[in-house]
NUMAR-23778 format. One record per residue: x, y, z of N, C-alpha, C in turn. Coordinates in steps of 0.1 Angstrom, whole numbers, plus 5000, padded with zeros to 4 digits. Atoms other than C-alpha are relative to their C-alpha. Last residue first. Layout:
BEGIN
XYZXYZXYZ...
% end
This chain:
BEGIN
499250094996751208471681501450105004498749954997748408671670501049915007499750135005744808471667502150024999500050144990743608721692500449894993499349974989744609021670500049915012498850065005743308841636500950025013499850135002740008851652500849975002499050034987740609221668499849844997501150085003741309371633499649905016499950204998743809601644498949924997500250075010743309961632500149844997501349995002743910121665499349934990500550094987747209961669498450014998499550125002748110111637499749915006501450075009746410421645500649884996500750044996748910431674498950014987500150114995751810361655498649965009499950105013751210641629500049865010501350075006750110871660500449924990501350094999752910871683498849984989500050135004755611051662499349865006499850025012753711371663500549864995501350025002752511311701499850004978500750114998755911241712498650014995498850115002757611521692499049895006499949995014755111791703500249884994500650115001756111641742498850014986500250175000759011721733498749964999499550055011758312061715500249855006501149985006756112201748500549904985501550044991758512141770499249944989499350134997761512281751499549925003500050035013759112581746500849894996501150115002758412581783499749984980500450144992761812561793498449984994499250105002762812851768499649875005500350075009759913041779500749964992501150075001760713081812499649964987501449954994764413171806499049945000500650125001767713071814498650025001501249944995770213351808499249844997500750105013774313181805498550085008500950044992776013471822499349964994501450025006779413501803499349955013500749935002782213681815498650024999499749924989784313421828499250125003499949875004783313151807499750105011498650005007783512811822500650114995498649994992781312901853501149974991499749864991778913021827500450005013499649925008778812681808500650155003498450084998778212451842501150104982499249994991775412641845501649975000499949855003773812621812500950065011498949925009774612271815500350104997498650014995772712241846501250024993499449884983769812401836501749975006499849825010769912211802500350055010498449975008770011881823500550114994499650014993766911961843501850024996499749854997765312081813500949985011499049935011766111711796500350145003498650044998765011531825501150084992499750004989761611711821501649995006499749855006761711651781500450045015499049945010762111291785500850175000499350064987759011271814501450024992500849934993756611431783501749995016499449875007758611241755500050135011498349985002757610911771500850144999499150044988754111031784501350005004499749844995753511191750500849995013499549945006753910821734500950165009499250085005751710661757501150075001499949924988749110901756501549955008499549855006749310841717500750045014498949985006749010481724500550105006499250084988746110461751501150054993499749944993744210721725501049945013499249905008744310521698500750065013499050065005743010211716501550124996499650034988740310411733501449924997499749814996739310601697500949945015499050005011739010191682500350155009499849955010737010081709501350064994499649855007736809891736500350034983500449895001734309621740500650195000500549994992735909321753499050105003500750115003736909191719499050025013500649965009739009521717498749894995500749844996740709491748498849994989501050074985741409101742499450175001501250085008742709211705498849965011501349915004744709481721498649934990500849874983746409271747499550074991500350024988747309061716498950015008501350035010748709271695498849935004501249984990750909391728498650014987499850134985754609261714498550005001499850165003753409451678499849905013501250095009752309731689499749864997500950004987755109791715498749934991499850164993757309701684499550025011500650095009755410041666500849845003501750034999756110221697499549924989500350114992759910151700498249975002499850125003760310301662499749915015500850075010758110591666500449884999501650034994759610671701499349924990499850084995763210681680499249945010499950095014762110891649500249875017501350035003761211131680499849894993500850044993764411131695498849934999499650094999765911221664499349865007500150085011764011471658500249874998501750024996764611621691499549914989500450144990768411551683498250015008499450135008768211781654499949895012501350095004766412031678500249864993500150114991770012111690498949925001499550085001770912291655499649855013500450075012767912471659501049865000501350104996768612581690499149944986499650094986771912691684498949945002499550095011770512871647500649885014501150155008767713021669501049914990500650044990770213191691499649915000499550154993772613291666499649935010499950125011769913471649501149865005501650024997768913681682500549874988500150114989772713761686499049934999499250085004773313891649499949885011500950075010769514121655501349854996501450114994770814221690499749924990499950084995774114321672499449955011499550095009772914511646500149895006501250065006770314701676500649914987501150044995772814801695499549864990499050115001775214941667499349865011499950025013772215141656500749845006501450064998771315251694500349904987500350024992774815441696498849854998500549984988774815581669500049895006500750124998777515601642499250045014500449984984778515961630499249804998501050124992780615881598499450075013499950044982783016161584498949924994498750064997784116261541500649965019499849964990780116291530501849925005498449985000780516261494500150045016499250115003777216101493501349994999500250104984775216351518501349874991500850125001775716581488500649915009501649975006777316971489498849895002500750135013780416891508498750054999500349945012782217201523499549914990498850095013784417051546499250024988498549984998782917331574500349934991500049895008778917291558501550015003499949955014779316961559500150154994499050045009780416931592500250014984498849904989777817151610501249944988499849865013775216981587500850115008499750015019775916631597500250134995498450034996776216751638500550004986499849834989772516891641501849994991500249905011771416551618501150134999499150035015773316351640499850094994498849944994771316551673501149954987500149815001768016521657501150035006500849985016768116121651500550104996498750005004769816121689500050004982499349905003767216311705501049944990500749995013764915971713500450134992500050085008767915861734499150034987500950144997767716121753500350014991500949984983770716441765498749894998501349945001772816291736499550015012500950064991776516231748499050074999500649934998779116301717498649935012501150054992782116131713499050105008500549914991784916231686498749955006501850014999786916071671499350075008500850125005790916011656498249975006500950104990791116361659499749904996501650075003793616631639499649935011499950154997795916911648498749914998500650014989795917181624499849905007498350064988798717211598499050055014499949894997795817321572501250025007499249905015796017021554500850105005500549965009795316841587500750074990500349855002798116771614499049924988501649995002798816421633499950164996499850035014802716461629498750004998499649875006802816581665499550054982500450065016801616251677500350154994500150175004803416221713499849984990498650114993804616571725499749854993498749925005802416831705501249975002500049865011798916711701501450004998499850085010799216421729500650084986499150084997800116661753500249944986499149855004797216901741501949935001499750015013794916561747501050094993500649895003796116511782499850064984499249925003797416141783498750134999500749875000795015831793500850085000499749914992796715461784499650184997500049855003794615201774500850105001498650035002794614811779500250144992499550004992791514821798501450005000499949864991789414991775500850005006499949994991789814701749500750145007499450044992788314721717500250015018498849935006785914951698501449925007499850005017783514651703501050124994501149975003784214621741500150034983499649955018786614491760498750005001500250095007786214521803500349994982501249925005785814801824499749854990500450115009788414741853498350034992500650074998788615101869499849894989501350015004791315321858499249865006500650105008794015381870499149984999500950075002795815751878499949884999501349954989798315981884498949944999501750034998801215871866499450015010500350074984803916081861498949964998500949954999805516071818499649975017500350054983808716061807498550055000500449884989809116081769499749965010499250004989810715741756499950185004499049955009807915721729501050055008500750055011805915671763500650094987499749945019808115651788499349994993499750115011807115561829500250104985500149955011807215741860500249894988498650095003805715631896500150094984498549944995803715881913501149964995499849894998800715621916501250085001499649995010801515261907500350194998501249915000801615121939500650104987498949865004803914791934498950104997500149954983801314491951501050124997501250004990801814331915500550015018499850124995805014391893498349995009499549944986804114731874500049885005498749945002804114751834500350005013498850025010801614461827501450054997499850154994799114491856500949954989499449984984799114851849500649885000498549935002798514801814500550005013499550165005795414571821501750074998500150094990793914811845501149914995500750125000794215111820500349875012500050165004796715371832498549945000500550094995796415731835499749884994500850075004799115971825498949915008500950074987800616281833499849934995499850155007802916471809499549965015499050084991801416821814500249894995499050105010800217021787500849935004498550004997799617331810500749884992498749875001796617381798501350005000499849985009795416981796500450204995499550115009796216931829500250054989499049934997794617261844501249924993499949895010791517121829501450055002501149894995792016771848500150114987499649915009793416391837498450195003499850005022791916151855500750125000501049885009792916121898500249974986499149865008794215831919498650104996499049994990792815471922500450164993499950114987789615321908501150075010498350004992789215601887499749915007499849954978785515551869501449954999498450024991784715581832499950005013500750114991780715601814501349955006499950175002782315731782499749915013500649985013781116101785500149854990501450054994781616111822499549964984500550104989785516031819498449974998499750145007786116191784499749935012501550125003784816501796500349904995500650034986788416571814498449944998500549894991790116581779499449935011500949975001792016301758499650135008500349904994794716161744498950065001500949875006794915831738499550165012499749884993797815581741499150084994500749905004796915231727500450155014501149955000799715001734499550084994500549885015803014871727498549955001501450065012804514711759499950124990500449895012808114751778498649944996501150095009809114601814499750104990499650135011812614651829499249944993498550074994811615031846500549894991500349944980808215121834501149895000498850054994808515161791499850035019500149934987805515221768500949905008499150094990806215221731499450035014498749945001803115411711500549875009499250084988799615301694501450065004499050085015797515591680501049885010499150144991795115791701500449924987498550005010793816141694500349885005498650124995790416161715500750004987498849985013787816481713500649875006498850044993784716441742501049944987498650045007781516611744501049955000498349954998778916651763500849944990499849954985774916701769501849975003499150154994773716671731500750105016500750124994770316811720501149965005501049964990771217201714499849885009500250124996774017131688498850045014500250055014774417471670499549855003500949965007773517671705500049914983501150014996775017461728499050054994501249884999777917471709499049985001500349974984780717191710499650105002501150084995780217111672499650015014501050015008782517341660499050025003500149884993785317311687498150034993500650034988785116971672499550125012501050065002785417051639499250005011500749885000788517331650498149934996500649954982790017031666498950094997499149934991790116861636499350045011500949974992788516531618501250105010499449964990790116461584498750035011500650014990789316221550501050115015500350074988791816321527499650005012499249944986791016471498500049895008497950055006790416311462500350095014499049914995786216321470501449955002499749985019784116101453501750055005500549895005783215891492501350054986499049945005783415541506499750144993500650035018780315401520500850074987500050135000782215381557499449944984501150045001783215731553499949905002500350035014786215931563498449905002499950015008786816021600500049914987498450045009785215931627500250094990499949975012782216001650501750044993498550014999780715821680500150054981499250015018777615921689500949994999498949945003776315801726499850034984500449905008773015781743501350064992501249945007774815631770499550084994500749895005778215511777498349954999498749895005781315261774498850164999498949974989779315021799500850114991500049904995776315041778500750055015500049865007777714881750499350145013499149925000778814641769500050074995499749934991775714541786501650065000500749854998774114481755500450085014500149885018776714261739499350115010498849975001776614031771500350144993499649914987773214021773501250075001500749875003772813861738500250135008498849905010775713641747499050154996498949904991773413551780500950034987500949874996770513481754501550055010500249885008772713281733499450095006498249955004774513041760499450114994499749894992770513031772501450034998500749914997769912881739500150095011499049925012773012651737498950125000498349914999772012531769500350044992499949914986768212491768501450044998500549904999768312321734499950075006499349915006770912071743499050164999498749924994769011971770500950054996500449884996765611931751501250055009500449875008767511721728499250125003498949925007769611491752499850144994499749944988766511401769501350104999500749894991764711301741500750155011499849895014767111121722499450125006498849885006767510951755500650094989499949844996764010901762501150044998500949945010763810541742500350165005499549945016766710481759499750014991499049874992764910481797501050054984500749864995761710331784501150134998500449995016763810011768499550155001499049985008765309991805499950054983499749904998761910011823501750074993498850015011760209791801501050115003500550205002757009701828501550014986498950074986757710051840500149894996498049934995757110191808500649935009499250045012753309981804502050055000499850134999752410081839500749914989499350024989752810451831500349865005498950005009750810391797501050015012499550125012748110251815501550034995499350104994748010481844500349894993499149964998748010761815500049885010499150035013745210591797501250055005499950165002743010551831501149994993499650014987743310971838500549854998498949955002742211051803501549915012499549804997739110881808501449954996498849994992738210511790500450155003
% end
């Protein structure tokens, strides 16, 4: 018997129980549909992650004070201006292409009858290209800005839309922060949150402003003003190894630590934070598609059991086959093909359904773009009809193993 014969068999067989057929496949159908959707839910979170890290930038270092591995040292962790002055030398740092100091702490912010408590950070003019920023409206913060120590600011999107009624042009208008007046000249382009939080709920101040009008009290030992961080833009990605290093021994030798273990800063890269959370997204990927296999399993336990009462009903019809000259491998093989058929046509319904749930997932989430890829479908694919061919054979050597006497004497 060809291949070709045993699939019109088994095709005629289904239709001939087309209800029994149809909820045998729905373990099936379910379980390559979950698989697809929670899978592409994880690959578009994957995406997600990676396209907001490189919405705040490229090739970045971001660097703090104190340590993350705690350090011996009885001082307290600081990051000054004079650090950062430091580091902004083309000749001590060679590999990185800009800079950019920020002071930000939360303050009051007051526009006419509305108040919030936000992030207010002071910054410089490379703080736009050096975090990947765009104005939507207005001007940032310039050099002449931070000389003269103007009170200017530039709103975040989400602050705007929080301190100004909507269709109120925000430019020119004045608002309080720590009830200092400040003109705004700016907003910022919607950017979205991001793992240091949200960009959009920000407000931009001139850092020398911040310094001496807003956080005053921010001083070092010395009574120099400090920095909650500093952002450094490597000129390539494969520099950024040799641009930390550049940066570690700048700092150490200014705070005067002898051993990398008392180091009292962090530089985090860029690529690091990347690459944690590819490897947290990659795992919740396969644990979503794991969990949704469970109903592949299921499925399968649920083929085995309508194919071993197929055996039974059609004992029979395989005693007449088998009395007529087929064989025991032609028996097996009808089963099995059978089996796959089910699981095969199952799995199909099941990508169709995934596709659409993937869909119907990333119009619920606003951000998310569920990813739906080629080898998801054909590894969804490939596992049902797995599944039908794993829990096909015990029923069909069963069938195959019929005595075909006793199988025509069957009742």
């Amino acid at each position: 018997m060809t291949l070709t014969e045993s699939i019109r068999i088994a095709l005629r067989s289904l239709l001939a129980n087309k209800l029994r057929a149809i909820l045998t496949m729905l373990g099936i159908i379910i379980g390559v549909g979950a698989v697809i959707t929670l899978m592409s839910v994880g690959k578009g979170v994957e995406q997600l992650v990676q396209e907001s890290f490189q919405s705040v930038g490229s090739n970045l270092l971001f660097i703090f004070p104190g340590s993350l591995e705690g350090t011996s040292s009885t001082r307290q962790p600081e990051l000054t201006m004079s650090d950062y002055q430091a580091i902004d030398d083309p000749f001590l740092v060679p590999d990185a292409d800009g800079f950019a100091p920020e002071l930000s702490a939360r303050a009051d912010v007051i526009a006419g009858n509305r108040d919030v408590r936000t992030d207010v950070s002071g910054v410089t003019p490379d703080f736009l290209a050096v975090r990947n920023k765009e104005i939507a409206d207005g001007d940032f913060i310039s050099d002449s800005d931070v000389n003269a120590r103007s009170r200017v600011a530039v709103l975040g999107s989400t602050v705007y839309e929080k301190l100004f009624e909507e269709g109120v042009y925000p430019i020119g208008q004045t608002i309080k922060i720590n009830r200092i007046p400040f003109r705004v000249i700016g907003v910022m382009q919607e950017q979205g949150g991001s793992t240091f939080g949200s960009m959009d709920n920000t407000i931009y101040v001139p850092l020398t402003t911040a310094q001496t009008r807003l956080y005053p009290y921010w001083r070092g030992r010395s009574g120099e003003p400090q920095l909650s961080s500093i952002y450094v833009q490597v000129a390539d990605e494969t520099l950024m190894d040799q641009a930390a290093d550049q940066i570690s021994e700048i700092l150490r030798q200014r705070h005067r630590i002898t051993f990398r273990d008392d180091d009292d800063f962090t530089i985090i890269k860029q690529t690091d934070i990347v690459s944690i959370f590819g490897d947290i997204t990659s795992v919740l990927t396969i644990f979503l598609g794991s969990i949704a296999a469970i109903s592949l399993l299921v499925g399968g336990i649920g083929i085995m059991n309508i194919m071993l009462v197929s055996v039974t009903e059609r004992t029979r019809e395989i005693g007449i086959r088998k009395a007529v000259g087929a064989k025991r491998r032609d028996i097996l093989v009808q089963f099995l093909v059978e089996a796959v058929v089910l699981s095969l046509i199952g799995g199909v319904v099941g990508v169709t359904l995934g596709i659409i749930g993937a869909r119907v997932v990333a119009s619920l989430a606003e951000q998310l773009t569920t990813v739906v890829t080629g080898d998801i479908i054909l590894l969804s694919t490939g596992v049902s009809a797995a599944v039908g061919l794993l829990f096909g054979i015990h029923p069909a050597f069963r069938a195959a193993r019929l005595n075909p006497i006793d199988a025509l004497r069957y009742e």
